[in-house]
C-alpha positions in Angstrom: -205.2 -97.9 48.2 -202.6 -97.0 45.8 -204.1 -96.7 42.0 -203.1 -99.9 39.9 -201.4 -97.6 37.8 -198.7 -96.8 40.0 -198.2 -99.7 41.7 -197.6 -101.5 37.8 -195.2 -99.1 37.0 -191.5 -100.1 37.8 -188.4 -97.8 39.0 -185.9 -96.1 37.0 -183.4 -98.3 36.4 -181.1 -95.1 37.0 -182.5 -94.3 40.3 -183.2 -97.5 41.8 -180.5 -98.2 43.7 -180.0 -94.8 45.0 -180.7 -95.8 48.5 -177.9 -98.2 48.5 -175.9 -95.5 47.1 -177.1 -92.9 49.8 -176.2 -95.8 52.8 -172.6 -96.5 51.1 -172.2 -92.4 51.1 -173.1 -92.1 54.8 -170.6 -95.0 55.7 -167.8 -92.5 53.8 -167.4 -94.5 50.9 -166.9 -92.3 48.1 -169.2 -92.7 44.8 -168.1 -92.6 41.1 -171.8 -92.2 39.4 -171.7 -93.6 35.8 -175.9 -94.5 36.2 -177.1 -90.9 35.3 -176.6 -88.6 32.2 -175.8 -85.5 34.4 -173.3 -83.6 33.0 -170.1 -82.3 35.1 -169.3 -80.2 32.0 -170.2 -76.4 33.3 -173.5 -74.5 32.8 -172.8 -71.2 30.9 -172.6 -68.6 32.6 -174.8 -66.8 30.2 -177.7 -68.8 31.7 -177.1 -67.7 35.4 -176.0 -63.9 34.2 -179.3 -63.9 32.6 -181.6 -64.6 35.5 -179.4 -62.0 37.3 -180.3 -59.3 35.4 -183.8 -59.9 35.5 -185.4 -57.7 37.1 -188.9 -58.2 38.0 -190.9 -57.0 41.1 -194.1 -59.8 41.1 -193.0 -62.9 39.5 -195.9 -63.9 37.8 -196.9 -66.6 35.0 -195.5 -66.9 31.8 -197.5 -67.7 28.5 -198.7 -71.2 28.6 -196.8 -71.9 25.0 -193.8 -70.5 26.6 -192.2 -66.9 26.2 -191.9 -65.0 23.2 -188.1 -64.8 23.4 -187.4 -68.1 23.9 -189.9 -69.5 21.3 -187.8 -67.2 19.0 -184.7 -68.1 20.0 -185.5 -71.9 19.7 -187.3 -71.5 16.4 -183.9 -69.6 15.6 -181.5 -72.6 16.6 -183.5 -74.3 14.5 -183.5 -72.9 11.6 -180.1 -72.4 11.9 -179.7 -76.6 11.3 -181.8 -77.1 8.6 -185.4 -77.7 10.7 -187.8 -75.5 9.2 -189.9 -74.6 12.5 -191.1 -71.2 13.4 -192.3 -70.3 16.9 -195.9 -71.1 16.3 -195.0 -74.5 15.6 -192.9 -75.0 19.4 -194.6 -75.4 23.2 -192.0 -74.9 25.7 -192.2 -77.8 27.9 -191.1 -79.0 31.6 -188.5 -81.0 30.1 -188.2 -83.4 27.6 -190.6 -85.6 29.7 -193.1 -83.4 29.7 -192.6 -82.6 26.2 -193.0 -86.5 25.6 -195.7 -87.1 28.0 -198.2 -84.1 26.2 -197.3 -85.6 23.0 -198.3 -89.1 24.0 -201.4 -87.7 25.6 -202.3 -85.8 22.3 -201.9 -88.8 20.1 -203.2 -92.2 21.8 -205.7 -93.0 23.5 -205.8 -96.2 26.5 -204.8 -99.3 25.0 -202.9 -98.2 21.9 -199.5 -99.0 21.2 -196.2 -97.3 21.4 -193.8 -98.8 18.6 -190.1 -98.6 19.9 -186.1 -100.0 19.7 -185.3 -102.6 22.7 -183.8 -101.2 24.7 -184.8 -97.3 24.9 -184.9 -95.0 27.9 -186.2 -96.6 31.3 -188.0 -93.7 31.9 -190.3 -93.8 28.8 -191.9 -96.5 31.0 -193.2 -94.2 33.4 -194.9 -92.2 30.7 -196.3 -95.6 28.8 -198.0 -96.3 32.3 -199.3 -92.6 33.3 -201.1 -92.8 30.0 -202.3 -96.0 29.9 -200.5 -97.4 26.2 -198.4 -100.9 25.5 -195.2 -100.4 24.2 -194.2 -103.3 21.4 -190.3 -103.2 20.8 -188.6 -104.7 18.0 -184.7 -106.0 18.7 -181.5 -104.3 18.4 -178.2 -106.0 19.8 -175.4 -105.1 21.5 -172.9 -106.7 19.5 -174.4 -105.3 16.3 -173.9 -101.8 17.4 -177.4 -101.7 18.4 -178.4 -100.8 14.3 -181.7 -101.6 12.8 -182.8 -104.9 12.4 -184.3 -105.7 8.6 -187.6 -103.9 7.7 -189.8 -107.2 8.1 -188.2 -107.8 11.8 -189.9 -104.0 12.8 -193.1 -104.3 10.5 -193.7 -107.5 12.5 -194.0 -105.5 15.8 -196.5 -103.0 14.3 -200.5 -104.1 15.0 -203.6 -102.5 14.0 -203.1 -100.3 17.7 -200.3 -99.5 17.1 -200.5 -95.3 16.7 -196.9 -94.1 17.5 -193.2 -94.9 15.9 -191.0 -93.5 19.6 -187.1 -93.4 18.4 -184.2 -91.9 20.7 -181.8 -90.4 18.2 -178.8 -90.4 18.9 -179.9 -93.3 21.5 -180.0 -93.0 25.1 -179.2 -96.2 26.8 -177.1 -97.7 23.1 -175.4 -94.8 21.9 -175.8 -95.4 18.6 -176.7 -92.8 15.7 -179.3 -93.6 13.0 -178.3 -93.2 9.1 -180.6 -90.9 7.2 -181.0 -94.8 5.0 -182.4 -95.9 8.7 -184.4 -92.9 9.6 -186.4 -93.3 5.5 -186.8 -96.9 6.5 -188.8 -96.0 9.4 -190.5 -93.4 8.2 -191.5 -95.2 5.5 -192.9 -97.8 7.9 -194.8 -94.9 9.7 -196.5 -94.0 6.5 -197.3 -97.3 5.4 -199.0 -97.5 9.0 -200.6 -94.4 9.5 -198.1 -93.6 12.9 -197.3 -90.8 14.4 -193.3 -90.2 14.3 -192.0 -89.0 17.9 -187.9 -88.3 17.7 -186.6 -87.6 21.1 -183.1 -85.5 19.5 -182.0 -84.0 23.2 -178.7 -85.3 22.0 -178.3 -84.4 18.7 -175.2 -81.9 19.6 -173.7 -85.2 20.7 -172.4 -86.8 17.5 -168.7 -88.6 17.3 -166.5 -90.2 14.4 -167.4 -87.4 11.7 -171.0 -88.7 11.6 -173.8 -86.1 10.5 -176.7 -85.9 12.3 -180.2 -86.5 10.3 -183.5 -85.4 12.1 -186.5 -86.8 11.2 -187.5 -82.8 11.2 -185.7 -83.2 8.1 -187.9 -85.2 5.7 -190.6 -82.9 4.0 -193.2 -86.0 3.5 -193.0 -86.6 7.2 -193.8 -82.9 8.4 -197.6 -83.9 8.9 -196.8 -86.9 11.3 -193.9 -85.6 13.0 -192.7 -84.4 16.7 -189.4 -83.8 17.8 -188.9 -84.0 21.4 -186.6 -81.5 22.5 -184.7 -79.8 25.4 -181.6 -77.3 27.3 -181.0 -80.7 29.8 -178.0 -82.4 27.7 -177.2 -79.5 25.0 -176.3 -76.9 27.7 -175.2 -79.2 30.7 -179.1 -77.5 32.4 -180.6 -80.6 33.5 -182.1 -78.8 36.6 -183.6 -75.9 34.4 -186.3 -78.1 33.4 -187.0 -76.6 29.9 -187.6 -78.6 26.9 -190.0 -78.0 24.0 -192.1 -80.1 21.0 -192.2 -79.3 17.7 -194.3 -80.1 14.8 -195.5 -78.8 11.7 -199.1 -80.6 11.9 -201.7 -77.9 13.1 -203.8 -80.1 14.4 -201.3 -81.9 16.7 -200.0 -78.1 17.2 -203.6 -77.3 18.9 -203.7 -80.4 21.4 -200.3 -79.5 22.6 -201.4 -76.0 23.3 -204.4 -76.9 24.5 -202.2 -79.4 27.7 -199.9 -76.5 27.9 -202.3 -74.3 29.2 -203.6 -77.2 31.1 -201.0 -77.4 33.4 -200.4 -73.3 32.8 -196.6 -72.2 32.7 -193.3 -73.0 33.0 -190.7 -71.4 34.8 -190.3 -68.1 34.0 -186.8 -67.5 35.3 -185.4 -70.9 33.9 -187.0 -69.3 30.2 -184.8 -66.7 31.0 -181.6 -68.4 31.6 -182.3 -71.0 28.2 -182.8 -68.0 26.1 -179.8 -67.3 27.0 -178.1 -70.5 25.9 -179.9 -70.4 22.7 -178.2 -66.6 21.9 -174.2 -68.5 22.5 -171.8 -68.7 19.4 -172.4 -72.0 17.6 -168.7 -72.9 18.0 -169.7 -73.5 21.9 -170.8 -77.4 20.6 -166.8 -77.7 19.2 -165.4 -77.8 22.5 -168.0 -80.0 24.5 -168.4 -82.4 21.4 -164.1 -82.5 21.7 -164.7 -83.3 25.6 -167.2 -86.0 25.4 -165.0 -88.0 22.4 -162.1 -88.2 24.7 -164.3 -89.2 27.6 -166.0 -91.8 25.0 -162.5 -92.9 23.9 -161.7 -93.1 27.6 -164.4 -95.5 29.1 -164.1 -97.7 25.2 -160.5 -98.1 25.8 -160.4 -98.9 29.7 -163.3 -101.7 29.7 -161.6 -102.7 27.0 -159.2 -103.9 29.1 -161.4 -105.3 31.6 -161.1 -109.3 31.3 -165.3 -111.0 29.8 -166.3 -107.2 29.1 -167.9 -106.2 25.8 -168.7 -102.9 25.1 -170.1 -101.2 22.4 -169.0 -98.3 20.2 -170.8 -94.9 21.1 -170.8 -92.6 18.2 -173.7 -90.3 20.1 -174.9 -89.1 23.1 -172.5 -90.4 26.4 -173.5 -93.7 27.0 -172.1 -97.0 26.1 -174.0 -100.3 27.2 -171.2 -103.1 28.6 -171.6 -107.0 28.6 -170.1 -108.0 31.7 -168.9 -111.6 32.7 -171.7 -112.1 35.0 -175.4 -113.3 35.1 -177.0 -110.5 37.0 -175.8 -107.4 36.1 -178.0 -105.5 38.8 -177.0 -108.2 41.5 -173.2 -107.1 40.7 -174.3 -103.2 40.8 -176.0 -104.2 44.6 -173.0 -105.6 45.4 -170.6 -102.6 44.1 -172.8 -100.5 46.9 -172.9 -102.5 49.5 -170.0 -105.2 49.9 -167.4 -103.8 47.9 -164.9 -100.6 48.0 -161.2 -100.3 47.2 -159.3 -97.5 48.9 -163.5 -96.3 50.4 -164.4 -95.8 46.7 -166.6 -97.8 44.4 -169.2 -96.9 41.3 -172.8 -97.2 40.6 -174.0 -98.0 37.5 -177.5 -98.8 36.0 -178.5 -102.2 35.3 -179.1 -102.1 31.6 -182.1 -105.0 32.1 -184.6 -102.0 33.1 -183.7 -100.4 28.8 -185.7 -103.4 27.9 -189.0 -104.3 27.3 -187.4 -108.1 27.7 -185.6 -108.0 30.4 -183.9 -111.3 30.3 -181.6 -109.7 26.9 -180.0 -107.3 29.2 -179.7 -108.9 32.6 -175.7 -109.2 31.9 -175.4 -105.4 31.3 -174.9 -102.3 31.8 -175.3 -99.1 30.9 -172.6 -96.6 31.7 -172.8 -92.3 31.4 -169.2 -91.1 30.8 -170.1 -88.0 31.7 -166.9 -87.8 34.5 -163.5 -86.4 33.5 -160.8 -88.8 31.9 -158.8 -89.4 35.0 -162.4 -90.1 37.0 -163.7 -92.7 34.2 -160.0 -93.8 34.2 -160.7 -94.6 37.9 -164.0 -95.4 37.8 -163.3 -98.7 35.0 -160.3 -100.3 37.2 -163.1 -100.0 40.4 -165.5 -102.2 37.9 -162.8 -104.5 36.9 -161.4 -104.8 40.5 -165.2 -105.3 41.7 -165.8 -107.9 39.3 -163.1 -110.2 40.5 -164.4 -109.6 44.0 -168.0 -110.7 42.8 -166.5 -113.8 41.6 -165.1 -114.5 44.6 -168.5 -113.4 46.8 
């Protein structure tokens, strides 16, 4: 028998319809993907160069907490934007997920509750279910710009299990950026409450319209409750390196994290390699990928736009933008995309946005959308959805 557990815990709303895709690529139909956040922008060399030159006879394991290079760089990169960690306070992680899924294992226990924005990242439902916690949501909207609702909307949400405050900032599936005003609100809330703060930041690089970037690292009072979940994935276009990293000031916490690390006993040592590499480029690397993503973001805004019943909302971080589209099942529109509909043997595959929420029935018109293809592919890829969407009408 497969454990409850699994058999509870839903697909990712990114990968679910990957068999569909694989069947539409083996019938020749080419695929514009717009479901996942994986980069075409190139890895650095630097990170391959790296690896190259390292030479090593017996390729053992590296120290559970991650290698002393790269926990100096890392500490470095952050000191260098105003985050006041040293190495002793980092664990080099698998990832971001594993960096979130320690962190959830070090601070609840079975039944507590996992305070977040509706709709967050699918996949934060896989780690809510490994280690056995709820998740409460409280509402942001589409049309709103996905921003904050008022304090007393979010206190409502919070019970006496409730043990962790989990933002994505900038947001992954919404795009949006929270204000420092947003980020005091909330951390007010998680002081009033006695919660743990954990700020997934992978895409802080990733910020558009002159905003500035606030962490939650930032806030002095807060150092004792919180994390920031970290990693190479999105920053250096490295999603298969694997490396991520937590950080926290509070000792304690610091401990447990160790304590898992050596648990599961090392990361890669090669891929440690390659990201301290990344971690050594100019700082002036950001200016040209930040300048690349806005005209992408400009790109997919402007072109479903266009698209007749679409709304979209403004991305001013990360490279996603959720769409409203003119239909009443959004996934049953992405099924059809992959199986029934092609113009010229192309078509796209896109995520059902439905899977972001912990309500499912807000999303089940949209979508969310990774512009993470070049102009004249997103170009493509939004007359495919508009010419797929009067199909669908006509199915």
């Amino acid at each position: 028998m497969i454990s409850k557990r699994i058999e509870a815990m839903p697909f990712s709303s990114i990968r679910k319809l990957t068999p569909l895709a694989k069947e539409a690529k083996a019938q020749g139909k080419k695929i514009y993907h717009l479901n996942i956040g994986a980069p075409d922008v190139k890895t650095p060399e630097a990170y391959f160069e790296a690896i190259k030159k390292e030479n090593v006879e017996v390729l053992g394991y590296s120290p559970s907490q991650g290698t002393q290079e790269l926990l100096e760089e890392n500490a470095n990169y952050y000191q260098k934007i105003g985050l006041n960690f040293t190495e002793d306070d980092l664990v080099i992680t698998n990832g971001g997920s594993e960096a979130l899924l320690f962190t959830l294992l070090a601070t609840t226990d079975v039944g507590d509750e996992v305070l977040t924005s509706e709709p967050f990242y699918t996949n934060y439902k896989t780690y809510f279910h490994e280690t056995g916690v709820k998740v409460r949501t409280f509402p942001t909207d589409v049309r709103q710009g996905f921003k904050l609702p008022a304090k007393e909307e979010i206190e409502g949400a919070i019970t006496d299990k409730t043990k962790v405050l989990l933002i994505s900032n900038p947001g992954n599936p919404t795009g949006a950026v929270y204000s420092k005003e947003e980020l005091r609100l909330l951390g007010d809330l998680a002081k009033a409450h006695d919660l743990w703060i954990l700020s997934d930041e992978v895409y802080r690089e990733f910020i558009y319209d002159g905003l500035e970037f606030t962490s939650f690292g930032s806030f002095k009072d807060l150092e004792d409750r919180v994390v920031i979940l970290d990693s190479i994935s999105k920053r250096f276009s490295a999603c298969g390196a694997r490396i991520g990293c937590t950080a926290t000031k509070n000792p304690d916490l610091q401990k447990a994290l160790v304590k898992l690390a050596t648990g599961r006993l090392a990361c890669p040592y090669l891929e440690q390699v390659g990201a301290t590499a990344l971690y050594r480029l100019p700082d002036n690397y950001f200016d040209e990928v930040r300048e690349e993503y806005t005209r992408r973001r400009n790109c997919i805004e402007e072109e479903l736009g266009k698209i007749d019943g679409v709304f979209c909302s403004h991305s001013t971080g990360a490279f996603y933008v959720i769409a409203d589209l003119p239909v009443e099942d959004a996934e049953d529109f992405c099924r059809f995309m992959l199986t029934k509909f092609e113009d010229q043997g192309e078509t796209v595959m896109m995520a059902p946005a439905a899977g972001f929420y912990e309500h499912q029935e807000k999303g089940k018109s949209q979508v969310r959308l990774a512009y993470i293809l070049e102009v004249e592919k997103l170009k493509r890829a939004c007359q495919l959805i508009d010419l797929g969407l009067k199909a669908y009408k006509k199915n």
